[in-house]
N, C-alpha and C positions, 0 to 999 in steps of 0.2 A: 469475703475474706480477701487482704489484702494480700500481692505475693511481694516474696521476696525478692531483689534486683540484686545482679550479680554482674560484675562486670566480664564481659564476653569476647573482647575487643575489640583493635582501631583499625580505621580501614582509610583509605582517602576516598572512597566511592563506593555506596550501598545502595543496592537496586531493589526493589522493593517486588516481586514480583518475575516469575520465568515464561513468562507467553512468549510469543514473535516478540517485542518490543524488550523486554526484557534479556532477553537472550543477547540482542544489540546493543543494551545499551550496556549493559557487561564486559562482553570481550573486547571493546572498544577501549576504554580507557583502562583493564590488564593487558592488553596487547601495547597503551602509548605506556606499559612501566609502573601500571601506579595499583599500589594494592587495593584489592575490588573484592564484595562480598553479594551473591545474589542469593535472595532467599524467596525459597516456595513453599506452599500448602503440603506439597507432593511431589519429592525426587522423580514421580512414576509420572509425573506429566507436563513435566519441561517438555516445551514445543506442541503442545498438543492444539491439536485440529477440533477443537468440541462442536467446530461444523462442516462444511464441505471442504477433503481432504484434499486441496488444489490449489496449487498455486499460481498465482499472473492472472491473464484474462484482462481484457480492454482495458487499459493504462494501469493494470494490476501489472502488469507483464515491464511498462517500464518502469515503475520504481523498483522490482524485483534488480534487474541488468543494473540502475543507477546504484542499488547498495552495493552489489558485487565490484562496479568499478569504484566505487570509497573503500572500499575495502571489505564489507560488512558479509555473512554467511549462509544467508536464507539462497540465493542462486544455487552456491554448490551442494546446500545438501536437497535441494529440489531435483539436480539432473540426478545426482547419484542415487534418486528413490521413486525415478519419472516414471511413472506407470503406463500411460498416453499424452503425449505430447502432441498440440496442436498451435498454428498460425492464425489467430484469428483476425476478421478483417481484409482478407485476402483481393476481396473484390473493389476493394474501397485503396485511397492515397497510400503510402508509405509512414504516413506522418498517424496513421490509426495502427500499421498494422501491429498486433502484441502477443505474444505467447503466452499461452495457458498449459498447463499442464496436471493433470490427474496425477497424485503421487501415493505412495504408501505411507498412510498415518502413523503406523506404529516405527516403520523404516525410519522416516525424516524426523519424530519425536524419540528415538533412539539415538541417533548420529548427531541429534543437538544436545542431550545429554551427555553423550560421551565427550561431546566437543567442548563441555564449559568444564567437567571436570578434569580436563587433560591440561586447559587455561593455566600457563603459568601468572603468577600473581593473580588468581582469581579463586575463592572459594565455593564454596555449593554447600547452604544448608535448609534444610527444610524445619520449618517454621510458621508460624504466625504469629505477623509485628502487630501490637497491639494497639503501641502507643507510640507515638514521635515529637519530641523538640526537642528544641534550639537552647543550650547554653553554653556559652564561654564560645562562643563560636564555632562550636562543630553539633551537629546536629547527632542524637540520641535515639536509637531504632531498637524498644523493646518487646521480644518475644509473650508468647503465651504463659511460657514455663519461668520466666523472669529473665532470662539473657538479656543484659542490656548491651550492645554494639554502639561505636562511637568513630564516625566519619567526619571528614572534611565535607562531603556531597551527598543529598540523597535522590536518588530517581526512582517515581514512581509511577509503575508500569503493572497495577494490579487486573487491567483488563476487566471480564467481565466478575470480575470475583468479591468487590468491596461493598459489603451491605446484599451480597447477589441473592435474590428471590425471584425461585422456580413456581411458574403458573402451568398448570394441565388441567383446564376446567375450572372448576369451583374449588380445585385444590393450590393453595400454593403452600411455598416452606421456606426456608432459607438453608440456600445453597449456592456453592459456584456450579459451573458446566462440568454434566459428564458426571454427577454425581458429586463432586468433588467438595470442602468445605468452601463455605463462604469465610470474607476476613471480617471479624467483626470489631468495632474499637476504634480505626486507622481516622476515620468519616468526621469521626469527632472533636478528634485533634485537630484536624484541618480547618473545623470551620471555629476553631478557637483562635487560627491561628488565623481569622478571616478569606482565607480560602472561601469563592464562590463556586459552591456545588450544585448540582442537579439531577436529576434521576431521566436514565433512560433505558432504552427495552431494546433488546433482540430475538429472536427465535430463532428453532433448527428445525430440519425435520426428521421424518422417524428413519430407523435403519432396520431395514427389515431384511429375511434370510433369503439367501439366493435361490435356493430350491422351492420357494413358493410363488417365482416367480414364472411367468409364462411367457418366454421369451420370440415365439416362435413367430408371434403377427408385428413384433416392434420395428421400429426403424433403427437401423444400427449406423453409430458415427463413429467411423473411423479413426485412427491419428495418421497424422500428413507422414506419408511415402519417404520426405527428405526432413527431417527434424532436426531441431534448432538449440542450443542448449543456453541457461541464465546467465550461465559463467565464463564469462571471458579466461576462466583457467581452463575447463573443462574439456578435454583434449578429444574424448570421442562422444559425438552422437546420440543424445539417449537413444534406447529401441523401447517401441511400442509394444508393451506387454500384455495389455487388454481391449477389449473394444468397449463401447458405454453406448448405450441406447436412449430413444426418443419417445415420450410419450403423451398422453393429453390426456384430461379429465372431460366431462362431460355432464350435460344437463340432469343426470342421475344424481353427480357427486353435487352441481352445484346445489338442487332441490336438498340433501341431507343438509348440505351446507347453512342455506337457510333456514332452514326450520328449527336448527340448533345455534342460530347466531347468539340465542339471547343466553346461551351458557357458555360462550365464549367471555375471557375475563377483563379482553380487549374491550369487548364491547359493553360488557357488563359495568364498567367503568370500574372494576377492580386495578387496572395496572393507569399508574399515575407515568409509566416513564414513556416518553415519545424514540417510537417503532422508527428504524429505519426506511427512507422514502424508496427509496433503490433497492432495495430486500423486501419484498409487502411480505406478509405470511398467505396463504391461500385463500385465507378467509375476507380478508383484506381484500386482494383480487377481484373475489368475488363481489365486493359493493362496491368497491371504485369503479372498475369495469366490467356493469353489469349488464354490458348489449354484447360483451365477447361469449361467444355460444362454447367456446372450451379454453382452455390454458396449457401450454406443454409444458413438460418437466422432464427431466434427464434423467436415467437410472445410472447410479458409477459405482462403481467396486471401492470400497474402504481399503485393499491392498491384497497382495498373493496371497494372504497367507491366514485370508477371514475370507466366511461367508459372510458378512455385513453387508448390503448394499443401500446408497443414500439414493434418497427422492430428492434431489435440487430442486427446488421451485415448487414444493409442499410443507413448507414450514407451519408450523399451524401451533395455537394453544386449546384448542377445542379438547373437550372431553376425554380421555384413550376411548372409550368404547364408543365416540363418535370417528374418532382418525380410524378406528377399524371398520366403521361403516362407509366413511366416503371414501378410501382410501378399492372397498369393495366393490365399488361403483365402476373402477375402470381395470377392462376386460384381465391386462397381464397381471393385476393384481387381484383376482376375485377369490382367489384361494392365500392370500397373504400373512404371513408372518411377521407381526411386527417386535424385532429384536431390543430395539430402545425405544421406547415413544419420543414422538414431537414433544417440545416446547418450547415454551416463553422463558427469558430471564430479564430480570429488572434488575439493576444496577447503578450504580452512582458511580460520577465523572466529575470534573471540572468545568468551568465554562472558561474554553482554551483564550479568552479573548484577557485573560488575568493571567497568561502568558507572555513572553516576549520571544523574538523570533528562534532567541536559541532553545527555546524551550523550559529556561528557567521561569518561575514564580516571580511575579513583581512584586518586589519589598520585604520577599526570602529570599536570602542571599544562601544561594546553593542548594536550592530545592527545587529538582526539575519533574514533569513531567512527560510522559510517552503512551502511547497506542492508543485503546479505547478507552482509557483514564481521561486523554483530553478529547475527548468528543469524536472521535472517528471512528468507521470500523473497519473488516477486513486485515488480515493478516500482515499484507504485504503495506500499509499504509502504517502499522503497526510497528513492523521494523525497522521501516522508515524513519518513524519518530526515535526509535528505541536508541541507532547509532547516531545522529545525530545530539540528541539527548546526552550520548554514554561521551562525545567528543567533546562538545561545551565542557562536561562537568571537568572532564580531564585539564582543558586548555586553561580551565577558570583556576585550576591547583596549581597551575604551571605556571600562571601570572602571564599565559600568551593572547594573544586575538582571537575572539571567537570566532566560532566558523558562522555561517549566515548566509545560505543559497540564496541565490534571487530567483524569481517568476523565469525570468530568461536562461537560467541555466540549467533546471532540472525540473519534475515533476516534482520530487522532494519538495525543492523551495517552492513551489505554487500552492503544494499542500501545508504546508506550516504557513505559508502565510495569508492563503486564505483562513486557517484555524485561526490565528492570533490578532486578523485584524478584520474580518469579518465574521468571523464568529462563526456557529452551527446552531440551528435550532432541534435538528435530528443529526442521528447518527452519518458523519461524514464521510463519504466516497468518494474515491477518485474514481477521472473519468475523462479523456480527452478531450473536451469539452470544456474542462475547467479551465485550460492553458490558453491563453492567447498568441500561443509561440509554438505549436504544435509542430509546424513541420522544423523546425531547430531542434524540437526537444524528441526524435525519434527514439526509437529504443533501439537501434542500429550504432547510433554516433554515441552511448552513454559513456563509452571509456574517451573521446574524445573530450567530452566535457566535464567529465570527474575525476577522471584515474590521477592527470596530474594532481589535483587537489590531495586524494587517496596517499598518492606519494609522497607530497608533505609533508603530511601527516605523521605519516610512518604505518600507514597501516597495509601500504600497497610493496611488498617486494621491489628489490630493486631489476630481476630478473626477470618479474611480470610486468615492471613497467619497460623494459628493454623490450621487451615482444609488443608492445604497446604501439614502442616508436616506430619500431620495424612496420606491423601493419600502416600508421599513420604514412610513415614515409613512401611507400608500397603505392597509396592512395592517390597522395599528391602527386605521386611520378606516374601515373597512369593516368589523371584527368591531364596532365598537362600533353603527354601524348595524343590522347583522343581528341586536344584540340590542336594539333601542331601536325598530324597525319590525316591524308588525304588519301580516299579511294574512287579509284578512276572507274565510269561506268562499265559493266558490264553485262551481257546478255543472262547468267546465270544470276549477281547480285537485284537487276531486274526484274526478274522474272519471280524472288523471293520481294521484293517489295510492290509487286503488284499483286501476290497473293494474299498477302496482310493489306491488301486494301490500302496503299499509300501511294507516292507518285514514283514512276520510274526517274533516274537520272538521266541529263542528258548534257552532263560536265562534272569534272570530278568535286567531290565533297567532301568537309570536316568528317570525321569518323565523330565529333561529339555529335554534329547536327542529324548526323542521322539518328545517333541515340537519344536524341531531345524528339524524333517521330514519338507520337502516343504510340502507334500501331509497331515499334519495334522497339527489342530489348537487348541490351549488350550481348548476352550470351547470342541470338539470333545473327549476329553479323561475324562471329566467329569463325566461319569457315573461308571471310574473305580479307580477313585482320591477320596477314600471314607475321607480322612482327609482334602481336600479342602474349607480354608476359603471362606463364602458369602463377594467378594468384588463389588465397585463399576463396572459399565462396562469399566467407562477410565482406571481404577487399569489395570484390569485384559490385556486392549489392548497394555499397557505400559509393563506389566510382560511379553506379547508374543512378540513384538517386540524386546522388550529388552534380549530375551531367542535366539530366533531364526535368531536375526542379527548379534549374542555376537564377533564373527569371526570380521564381516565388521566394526564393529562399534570400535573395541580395534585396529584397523590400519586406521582409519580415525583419532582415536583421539589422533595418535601417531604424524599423518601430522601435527594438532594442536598443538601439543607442540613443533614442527619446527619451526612452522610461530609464536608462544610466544616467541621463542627466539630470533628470529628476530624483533620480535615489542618491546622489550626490549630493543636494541640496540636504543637510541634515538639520535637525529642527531639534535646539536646545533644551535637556534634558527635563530642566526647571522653568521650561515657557510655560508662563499664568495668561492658558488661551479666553479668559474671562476679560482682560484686557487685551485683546486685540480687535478694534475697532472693523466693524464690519462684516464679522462672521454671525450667522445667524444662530441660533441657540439649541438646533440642532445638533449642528455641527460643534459647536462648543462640548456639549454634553456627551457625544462622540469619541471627541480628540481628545477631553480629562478622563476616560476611562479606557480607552486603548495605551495611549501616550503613544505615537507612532514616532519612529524615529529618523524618518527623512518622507519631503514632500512625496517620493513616489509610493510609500505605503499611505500615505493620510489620505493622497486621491481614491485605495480602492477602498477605503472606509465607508461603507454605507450609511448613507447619510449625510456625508460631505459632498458637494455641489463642487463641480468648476471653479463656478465662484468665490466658493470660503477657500478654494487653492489658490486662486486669483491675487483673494485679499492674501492669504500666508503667503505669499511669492513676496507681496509688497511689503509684509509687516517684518520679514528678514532679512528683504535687501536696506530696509532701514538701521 
């Protein structure tokens, strides 16, 4: 039976979806003015965590700090629901270290709730878009019930929810996470409208009840003593509200594991969609590395105010009455309550590389993209996509310049643009490793390199970015003291750099060069720095970073102005690279299906050689 179509109305920007990405790409362009409508399955699960309730963690933690300085919302309601907060990386560079933090699921998925409905110029309805196109030039987002809405922009940020089918054993069904519906409908449209789709897979694992657990022989991991918060608004401190513990599995769990492998649906060859590399599920673990005699996993509290608690690093699709048997295998769990079972979800995506960097659709004009829609996963990679996404679509109504991070300025732009011009074959993670500009791209200096963007914009206050300057200014007037002040040796200053194992003085020296010692740290010379400004603690760890990397950091940012002159180089829209003499057919077949927009995104196209840049270097300066 056909329904009836009612018109519902007009919007300049509809988001298709309330996950992390959704929620950004929303208040982004009702915040730059323009009227915005975001729709869900379920008013009850805007923001929701349908896996591990935490956010940041190694390069999770800086694109967390980079959306705060654009202006975006995941940092602040992260401190204000910090459950444990940790530094992770500590014993490693400056340029890894990242914040993680354990938060309250229902806190952080209430506070981003209440945050889009309070959104001037933004709506909240709950829904299922069924169906989508394009006429007269605004694009058409119809409901389950028949509402039909009518935008200027659409961004689609459905997460794991489009086409979503739940695996536990031999059973699956169609669903989103957490019980929630799937969308069904949306998949269809898309690939009429030649949208290239693909199906991929994630898991979680089980939440089982506090009091079946045996906490007594675990290993307990603390949060750091001095904690750190996302938000460069965030005035006080989170405090550590919990502790979360340490555990392993064992040749017990791995022996159920195997002898049940073949009712796994993973392995069964039931799930067609490819599992995250960076996320294995247990089972997984288990055959990739199977000379590891155990695997550990984390217990963490789901929030104050539940007994839930998550196994990090036991995600699994096996059977329930197999998760309750391996899961019985290790000692704190022998008595265990399983509250929600593990599983698998399969889901359809994009293949982000039929993106451009702003995250529009090539050859839909006003149809974007965000989170795990274009092939990524993880929350905070998510929201990443979400504002950037909710910015374009705004600038593209406004008839302004898009925005377009580069590699060298944020973690953001290395994640969009490894999505859109290398592509993903599984589900895509950041990871500091990805960036070639790592120690540029800290999570220390993000408001330094975004905030003015932020401000721009119009998304960043003008009184946050006045504390902005104030820090920055703070900065540069302390590094240039610490290299303009000299301390004369003495028996006491001595006698602390012989016990740090470095060399005594024996004539006065720069105050930076001593801070350029491995073995000493700014705070350390404090009691002989009698002219030393009271700065904040971020000041002072930006002044030692920036003092004691000064070497590594002036020949990374030399590679930086390499790859600017290359992205300079732009490469016309309508080049027929079938005619360019010299490029191998590789690479041809490549560059017609990315379409890359300046030589320095075409060099990291896989598949393009030196030499087909070589030859494009010569086929444009002709």
């Amino acid at each position: 039976m056909s329904i009836k179509k009612y018109f519902a109305g007009e919007y300049d920007v509809a988001v298709i979806g309330a996950g992390h990405a959704g929620i950004e790409a929303a208040l982004a362009p009702a915040r730059l003015g323009l009227k915005t409508i975001i729709f869900t399955v379920s008013l009850d699960w805007i923001g929701n965590m349908p896996c591990n309730p935490s956010i940041g963690g190694t390069a999770k933690g800086h694109l967390v700090r980079e959306l705060d300085a654009l202006g975006g919302e995941m940092g602040k309601a992260a401190d204000k629901y910090t459950l444990q907060s940790r530094m992770l990386n500590l014993g490693k560079g400056p340029a890894v270290h990242s914040l993680r933090a354990q938060v309250d699921r229902r806190g952080y998925s209430g506070y981003m709730k209440h945050t889009v409905e309070l959104q001037e110029n933004l709506d909240v309805k709950q829904c299922e878009i069924v169906e989508l196109y394009k006429e007269n030039d605004l694009w058409h987002c119809v409901s389950s019930l028949g509402a039909e809405f009518v935008s200027k922009a659409v961004i689609i940020a459905t997460g794991t929810f489009m086409d979503g089918r739940i695996y536990v054993g031999e059973v699956n069904y169609s669903s989103g996470p957490d019980g929630s519906f799937a969308t069904i409908g949306l998949s269809s449209c898309l690939e009429k409208m030649g949208v290239p789709l693909r199906r991929f897979k994630t898991g979680t694992p089980a939440r089982v009840a506090r009091d079946s657990i045996d906490f007594s022989a675990l290993e307990v991991q603390e949060g750091d003593e001095q904690t750190v918060p996302f938000s460069f608004l965030t005035k006080e401190d989170p405090q550590n509200k919990v502790i979360c513990h340490i555990a392993y599995t064992n040749d017990e769990t791995k022996k159920v594991i195997l002898e049940n492998l073949n009712r796994s649906p993973l392995y069964a060859g039931e799930i067609e969609g490819i599992g995250p590399r960076y996320c294995p599920s247990i089972e997984d673990k288990i055959v990739r590395f199977a000379d590891k005699p155990r695997h550990q996993f984390f217990i963490e509290p789901c929030g104050e105010e539940t007994e839930e608690m998550y196994l990090q690093g036991l995600s699994s699709s096996l059977p329930e009455e197999v998760q309750v048997s391996l899961y019985k295998t290790i000692p704190c769990l022998k008595n265990v309550k399983i509250m929600r079972n593990a599983y698998a979800i399969e889901y359809t995506c994009v293949d982000p590389q039929f993106l451009t960097a702003t995250l529009e659709m090539k050859g839909l004009d006003g149809l974007y993209g965000a989170g795990q829609f274009n092939g990524s996963s993880g929350y905070e990679e998510a929201a990443a996509q979400g504002l950037v996404a909710g910015i374009n679509a705004a600038l593209k109504i406004k008839g302004e310049e898009p925005l377009v991070l580069s590699r060298s300025s944020s973690y953001i732009g290395t994640l969009i643009d490894d999505l859109v011009t290398k592509g993903c074959m599984d589900p895509y993670r950041m990871m500091t490793s990805r960036s070639e500009y790592r120690l540029l791209l800290r999570q220390d200096n993000a408001d330094e390199r975004l905030m003015p963007i932020g401000h721009k914009l119009g998304l960043v206050s003008d009184e946050t970015y006045a504390e902005f300057l104030n820090r920055r200014e703070q900065k540069e007037k302390e590094i240039e003291r610490l290299n303009t002040t000299f301390l004369a040796p003495s028996e006491e200053l001595n006698k602390l750099l012989e016990e740090q194992g470095t060399a005594p003085m024996s004539t006065g020296m720069r105050l930076a060069d001593l801070v350029k010692r491995p073995q000493l740290t700014y705070d350390m010379l404090a009691p002989f720095d009698k002219e030393r400004p009271d700065l904040p603690r971020n000041v002072r760890d930006k002044v030692e970073t920036e003092v004691k990397y000064e070497g590594y950091i002036s020949r990374q940012q030399a590679q930086v102005n390499e790859m600017l002159r290359l992205e300079k180089k732009l490469i016309p829209a309508d080049i027929d690279y079938d005619k360019v003499y010299g490029l191998r057919l590789e690479a041809v077949e490549k560059l017609n299906k990315i379409r890359p927009a300046n030589i320095g995104q075409a060099s990291r196209i896989s598949g393009v050689s030196p030499a087909d840049v070589s030859v494009l270097l010569i086929y444009l300066s002709r």
